[in-house]
The first five atom37 places (N, CA, C, CB, O) and aatype in JSON, in Angstrom:
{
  "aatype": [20, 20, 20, 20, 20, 20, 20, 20, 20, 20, 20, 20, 20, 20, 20, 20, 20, 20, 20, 20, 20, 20, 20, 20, 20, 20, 20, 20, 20, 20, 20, 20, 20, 20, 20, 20, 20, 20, 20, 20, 20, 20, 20, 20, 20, 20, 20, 20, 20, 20, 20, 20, 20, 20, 20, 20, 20, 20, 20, 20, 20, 20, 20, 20, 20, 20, 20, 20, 20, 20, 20, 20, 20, 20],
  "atom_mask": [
    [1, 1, 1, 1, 1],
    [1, 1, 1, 1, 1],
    [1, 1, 1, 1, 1],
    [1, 1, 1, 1, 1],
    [1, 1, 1, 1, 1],
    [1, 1, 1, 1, 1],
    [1, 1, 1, 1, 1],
    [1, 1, 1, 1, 1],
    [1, 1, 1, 1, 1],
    [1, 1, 1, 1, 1],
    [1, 1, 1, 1, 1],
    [1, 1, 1, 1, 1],
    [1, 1, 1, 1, 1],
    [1, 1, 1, 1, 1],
    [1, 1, 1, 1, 1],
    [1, 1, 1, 1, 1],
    [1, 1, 1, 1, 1],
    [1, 1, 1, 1, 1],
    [1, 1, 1, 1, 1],
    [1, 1, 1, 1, 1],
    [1, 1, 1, 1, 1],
    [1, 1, 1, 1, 1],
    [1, 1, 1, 1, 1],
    [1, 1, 1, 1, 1],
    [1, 1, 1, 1, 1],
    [1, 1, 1, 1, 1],
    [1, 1, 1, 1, 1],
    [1, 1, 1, 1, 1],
    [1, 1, 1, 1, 1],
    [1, 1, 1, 1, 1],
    [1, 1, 1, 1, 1],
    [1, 1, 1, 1, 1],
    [1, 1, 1, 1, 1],
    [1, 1, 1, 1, 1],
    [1, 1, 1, 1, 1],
    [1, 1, 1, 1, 1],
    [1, 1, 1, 1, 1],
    [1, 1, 1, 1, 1],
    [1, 1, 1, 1, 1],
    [1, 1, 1, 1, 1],
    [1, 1, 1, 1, 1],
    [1, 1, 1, 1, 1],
    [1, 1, 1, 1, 1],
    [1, 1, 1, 1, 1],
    [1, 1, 1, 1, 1],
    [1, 1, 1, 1, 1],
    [1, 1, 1, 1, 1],
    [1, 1, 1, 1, 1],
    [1, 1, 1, 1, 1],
    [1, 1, 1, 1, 1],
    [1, 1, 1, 1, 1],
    [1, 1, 1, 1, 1],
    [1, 1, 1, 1, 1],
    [1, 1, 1, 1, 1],
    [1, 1, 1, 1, 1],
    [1, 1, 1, 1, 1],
    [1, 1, 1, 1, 1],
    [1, 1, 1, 1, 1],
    [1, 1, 1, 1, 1],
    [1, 1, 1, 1, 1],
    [1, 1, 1, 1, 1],
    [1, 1, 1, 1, 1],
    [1, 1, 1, 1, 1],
    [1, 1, 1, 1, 1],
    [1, 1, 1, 1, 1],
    [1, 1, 1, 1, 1],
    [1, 1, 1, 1, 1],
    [1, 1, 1, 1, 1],
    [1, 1, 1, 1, 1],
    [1, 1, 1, 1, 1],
    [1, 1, 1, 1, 1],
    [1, 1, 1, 1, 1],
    [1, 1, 1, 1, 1],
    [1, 1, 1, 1, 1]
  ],
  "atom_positions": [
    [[50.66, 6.58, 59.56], [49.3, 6.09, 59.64], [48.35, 7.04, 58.92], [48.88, 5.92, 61.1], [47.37, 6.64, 58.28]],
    [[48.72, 8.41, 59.08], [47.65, 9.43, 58.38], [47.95, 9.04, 56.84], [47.94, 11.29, 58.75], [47.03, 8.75, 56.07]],
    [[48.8, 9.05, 56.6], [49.5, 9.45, 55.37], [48.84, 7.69, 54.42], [51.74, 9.77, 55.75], [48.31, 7.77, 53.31]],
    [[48.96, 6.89, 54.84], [48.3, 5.59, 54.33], [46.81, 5.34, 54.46], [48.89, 4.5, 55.0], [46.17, 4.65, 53.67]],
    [[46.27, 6.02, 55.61], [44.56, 6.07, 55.57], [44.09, 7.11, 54.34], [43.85, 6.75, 57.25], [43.08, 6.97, 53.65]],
    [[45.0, 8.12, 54.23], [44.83, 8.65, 53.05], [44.52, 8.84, 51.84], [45.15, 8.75, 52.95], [43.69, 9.43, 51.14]],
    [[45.91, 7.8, 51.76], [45.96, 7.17, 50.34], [44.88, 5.9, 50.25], [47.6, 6.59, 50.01], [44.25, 5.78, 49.2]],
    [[44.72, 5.28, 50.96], [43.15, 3.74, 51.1], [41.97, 5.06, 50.97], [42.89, 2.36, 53.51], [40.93, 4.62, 50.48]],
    [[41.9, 6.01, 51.18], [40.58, 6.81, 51.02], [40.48, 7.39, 49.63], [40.48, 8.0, 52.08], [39.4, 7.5, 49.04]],
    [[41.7, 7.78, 49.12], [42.02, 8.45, 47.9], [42.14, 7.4, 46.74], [43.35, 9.27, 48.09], [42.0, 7.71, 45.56]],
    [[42.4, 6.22, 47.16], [42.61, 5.45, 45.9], [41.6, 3.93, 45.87], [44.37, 5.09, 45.84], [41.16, 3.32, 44.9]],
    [[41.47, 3.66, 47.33], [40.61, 2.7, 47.31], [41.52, 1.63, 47.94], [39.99, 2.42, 45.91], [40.97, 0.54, 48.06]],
    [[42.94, 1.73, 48.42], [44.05, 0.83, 48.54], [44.93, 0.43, 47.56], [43.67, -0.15, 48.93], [45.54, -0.64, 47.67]],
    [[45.05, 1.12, 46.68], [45.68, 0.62, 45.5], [46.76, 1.33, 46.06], [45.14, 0.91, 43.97], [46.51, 1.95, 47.09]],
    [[47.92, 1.37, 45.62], [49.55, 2.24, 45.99], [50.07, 1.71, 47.74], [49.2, 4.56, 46.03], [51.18, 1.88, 48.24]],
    [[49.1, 1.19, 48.24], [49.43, 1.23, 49.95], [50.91, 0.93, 50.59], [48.5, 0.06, 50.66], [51.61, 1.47, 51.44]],
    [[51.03, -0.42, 49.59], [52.29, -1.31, 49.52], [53.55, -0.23, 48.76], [51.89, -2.92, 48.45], [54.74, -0.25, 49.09]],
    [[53.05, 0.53, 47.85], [54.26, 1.43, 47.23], [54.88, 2.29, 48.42], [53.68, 2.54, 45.95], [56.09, 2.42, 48.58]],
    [[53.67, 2.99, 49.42], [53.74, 3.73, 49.99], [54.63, 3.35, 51.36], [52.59, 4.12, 49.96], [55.58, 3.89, 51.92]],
    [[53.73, 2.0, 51.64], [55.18, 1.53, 52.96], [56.51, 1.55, 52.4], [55.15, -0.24, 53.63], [57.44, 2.25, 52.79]],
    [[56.51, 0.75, 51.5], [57.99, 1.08, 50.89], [58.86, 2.32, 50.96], [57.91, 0.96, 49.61], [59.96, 2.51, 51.46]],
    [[57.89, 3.23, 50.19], [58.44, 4.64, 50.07], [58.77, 4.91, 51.41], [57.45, 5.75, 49.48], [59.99, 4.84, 51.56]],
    [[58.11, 5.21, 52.55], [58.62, 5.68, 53.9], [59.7, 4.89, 54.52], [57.52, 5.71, 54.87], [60.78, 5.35, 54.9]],
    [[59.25, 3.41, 54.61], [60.55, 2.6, 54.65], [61.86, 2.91, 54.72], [60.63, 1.99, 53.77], [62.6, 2.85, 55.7]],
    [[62.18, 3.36, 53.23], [63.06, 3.76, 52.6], [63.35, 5.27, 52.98], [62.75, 3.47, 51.32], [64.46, 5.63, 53.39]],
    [[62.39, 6.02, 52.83], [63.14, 7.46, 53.65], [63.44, 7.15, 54.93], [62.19, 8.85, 53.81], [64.3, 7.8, 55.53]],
    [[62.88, 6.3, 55.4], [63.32, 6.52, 57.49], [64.54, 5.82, 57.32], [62.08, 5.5, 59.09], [65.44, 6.03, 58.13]],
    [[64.76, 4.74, 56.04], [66.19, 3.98, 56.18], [67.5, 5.28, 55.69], [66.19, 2.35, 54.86], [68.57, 5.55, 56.23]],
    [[66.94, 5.78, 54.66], [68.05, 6.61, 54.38], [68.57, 8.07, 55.13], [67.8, 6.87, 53.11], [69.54, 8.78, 54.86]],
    [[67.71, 8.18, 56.02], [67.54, 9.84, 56.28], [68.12, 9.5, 57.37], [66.01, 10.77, 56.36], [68.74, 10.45, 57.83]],
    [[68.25, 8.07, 58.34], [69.0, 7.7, 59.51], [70.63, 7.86, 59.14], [68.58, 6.13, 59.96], [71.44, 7.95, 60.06]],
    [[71.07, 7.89, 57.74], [72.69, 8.46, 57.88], [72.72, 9.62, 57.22], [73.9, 7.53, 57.23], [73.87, 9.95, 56.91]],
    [[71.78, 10.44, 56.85], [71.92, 11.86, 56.51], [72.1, 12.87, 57.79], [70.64, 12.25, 55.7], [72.06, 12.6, 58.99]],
    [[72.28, 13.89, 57.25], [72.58, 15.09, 58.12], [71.43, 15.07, 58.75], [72.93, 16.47, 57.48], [70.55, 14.46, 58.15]],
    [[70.96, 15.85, 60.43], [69.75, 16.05, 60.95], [70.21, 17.79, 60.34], [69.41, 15.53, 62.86], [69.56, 18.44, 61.16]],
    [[70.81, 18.7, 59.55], [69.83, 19.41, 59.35], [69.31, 18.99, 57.76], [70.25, 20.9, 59.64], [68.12, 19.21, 57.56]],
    [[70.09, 18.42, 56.6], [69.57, 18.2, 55.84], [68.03, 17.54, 55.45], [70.35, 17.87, 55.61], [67.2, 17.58, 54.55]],
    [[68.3, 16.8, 56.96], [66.36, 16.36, 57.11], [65.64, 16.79, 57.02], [65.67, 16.03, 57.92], [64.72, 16.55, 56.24]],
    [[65.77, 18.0, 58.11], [64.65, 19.07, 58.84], [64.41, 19.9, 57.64], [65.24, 20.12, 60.3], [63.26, 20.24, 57.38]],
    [[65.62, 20.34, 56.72], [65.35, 21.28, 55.33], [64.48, 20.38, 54.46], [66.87, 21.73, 54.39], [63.81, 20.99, 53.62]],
    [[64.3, 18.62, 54.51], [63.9, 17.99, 53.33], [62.16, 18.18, 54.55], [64.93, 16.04, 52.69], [61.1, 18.48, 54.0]],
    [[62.2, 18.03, 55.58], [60.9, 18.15, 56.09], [60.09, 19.31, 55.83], [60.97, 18.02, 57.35], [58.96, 19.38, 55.35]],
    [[61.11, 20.5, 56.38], [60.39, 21.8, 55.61], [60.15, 21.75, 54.48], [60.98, 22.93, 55.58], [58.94, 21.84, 54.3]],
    [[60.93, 21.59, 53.24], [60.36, 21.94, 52.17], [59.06, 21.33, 51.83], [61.2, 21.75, 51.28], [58.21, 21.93, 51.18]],
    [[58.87, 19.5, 52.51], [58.22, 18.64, 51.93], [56.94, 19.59, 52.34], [58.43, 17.03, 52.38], [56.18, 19.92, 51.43]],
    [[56.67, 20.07, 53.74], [55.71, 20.71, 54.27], [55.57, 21.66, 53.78], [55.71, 20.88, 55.31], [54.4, 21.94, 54.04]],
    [[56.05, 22.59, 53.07], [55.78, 23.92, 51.95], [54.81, 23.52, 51.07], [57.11, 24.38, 50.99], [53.73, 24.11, 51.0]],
    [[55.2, 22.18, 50.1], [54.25, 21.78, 48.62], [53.28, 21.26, 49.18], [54.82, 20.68, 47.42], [52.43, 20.93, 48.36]],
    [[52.86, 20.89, 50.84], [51.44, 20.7, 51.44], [50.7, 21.67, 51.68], [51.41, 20.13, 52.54], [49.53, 21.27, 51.59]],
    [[50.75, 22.97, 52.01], [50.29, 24.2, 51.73], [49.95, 24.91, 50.42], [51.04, 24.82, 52.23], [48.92, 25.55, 50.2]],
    [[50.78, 24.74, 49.72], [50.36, 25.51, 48.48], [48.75, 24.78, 47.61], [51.91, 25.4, 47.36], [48.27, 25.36, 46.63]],
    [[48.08, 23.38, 48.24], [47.03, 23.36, 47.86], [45.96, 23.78, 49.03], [46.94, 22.17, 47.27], [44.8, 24.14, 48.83]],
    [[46.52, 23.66, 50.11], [45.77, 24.57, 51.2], [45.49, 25.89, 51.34], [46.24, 24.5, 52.17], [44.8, 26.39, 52.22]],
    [[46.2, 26.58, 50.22], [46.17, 27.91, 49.97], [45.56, 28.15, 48.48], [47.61, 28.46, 50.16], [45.08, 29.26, 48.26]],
    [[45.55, 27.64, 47.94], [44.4, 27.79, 46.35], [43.25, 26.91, 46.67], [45.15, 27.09, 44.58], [42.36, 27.21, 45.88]],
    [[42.88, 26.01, 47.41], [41.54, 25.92, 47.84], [41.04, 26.44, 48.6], [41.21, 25.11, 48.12], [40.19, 25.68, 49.04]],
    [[41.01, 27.36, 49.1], [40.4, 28.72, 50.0], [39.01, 29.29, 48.46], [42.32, 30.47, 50.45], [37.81, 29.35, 48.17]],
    [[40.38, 29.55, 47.96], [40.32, 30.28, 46.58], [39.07, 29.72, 45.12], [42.03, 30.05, 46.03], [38.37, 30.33, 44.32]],
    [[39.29, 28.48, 45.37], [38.4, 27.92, 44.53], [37.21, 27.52, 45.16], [38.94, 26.91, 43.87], [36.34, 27.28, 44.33]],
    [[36.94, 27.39, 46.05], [35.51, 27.3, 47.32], [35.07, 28.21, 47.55], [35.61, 26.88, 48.7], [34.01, 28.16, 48.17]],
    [[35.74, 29.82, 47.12], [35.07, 30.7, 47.93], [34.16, 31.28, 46.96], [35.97, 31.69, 48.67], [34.19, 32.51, 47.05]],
    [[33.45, 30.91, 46.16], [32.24, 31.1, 45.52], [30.9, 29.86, 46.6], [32.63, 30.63, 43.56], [29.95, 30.21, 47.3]],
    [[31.25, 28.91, 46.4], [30.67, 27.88, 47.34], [29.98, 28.47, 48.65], [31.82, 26.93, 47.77], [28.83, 28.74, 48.97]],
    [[31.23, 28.54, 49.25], [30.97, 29.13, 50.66], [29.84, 30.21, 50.66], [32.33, 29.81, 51.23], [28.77, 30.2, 51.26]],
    [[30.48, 31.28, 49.68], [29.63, 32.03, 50.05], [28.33, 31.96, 49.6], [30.04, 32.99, 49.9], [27.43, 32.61, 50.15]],
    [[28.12, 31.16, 48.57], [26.26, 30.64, 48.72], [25.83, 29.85, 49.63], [25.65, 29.81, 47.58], [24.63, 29.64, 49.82]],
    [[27.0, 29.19, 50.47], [26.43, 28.5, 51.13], [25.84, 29.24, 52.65], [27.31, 27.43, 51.18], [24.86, 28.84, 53.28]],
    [[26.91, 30.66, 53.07], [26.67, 31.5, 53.73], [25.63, 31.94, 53.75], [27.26, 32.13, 53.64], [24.9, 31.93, 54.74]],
    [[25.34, 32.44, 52.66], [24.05, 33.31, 52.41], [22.97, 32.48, 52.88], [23.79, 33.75, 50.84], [22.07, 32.88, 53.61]],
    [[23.13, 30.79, 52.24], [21.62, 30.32, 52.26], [21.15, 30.28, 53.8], [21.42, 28.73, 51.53], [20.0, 30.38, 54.21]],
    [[22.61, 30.05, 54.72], [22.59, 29.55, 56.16], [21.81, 30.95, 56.63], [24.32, 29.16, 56.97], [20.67, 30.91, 57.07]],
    [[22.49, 32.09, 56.49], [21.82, 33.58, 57.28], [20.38, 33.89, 56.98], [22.61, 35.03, 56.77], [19.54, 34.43, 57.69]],
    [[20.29, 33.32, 55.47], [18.71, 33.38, 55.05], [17.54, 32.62, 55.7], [18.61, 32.93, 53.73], [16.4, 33.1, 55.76]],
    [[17.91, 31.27, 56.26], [17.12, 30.58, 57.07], [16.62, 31.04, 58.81], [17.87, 29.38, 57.02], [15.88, 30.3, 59.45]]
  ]
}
């Protein structure tokens, strides 16, 4: 549900239908895979979700901090 409100916010609804599919299809295939080969395809998937959670710190923190300043200045 997160993962499709997402994408309707990010695209406007365009891909929605790709996207049921896509999960579809992993919950169909991952039901005769290994449970640890899962948990390794879950971790990793959850690694490449961080690495933009971790360079946008980075690129905001000019932002922030004018935005800091203006807040303490008031």
């Amino acid at each position: 549900c997160y993962g499709e409100r997402s994408l309707t916010y990010l695209t406007g609804g365009k891909g929605v239908f790709c996207y049921r599919i896509l999960f579809a299809a992993a919950a169909f295939f991952s039901c005769g895979m290994d449970v640890r080969l899962v948990w390794d395809i879950c971790d990793t998937l959850y690694g490449f979700l961080a690495i933009p959670n971790l360079i946008a710190p980075f690129l905001l923190s000019g932002e922030v901090l004018t935005e800091s300043r203006n807040y303490v200045s008031r």
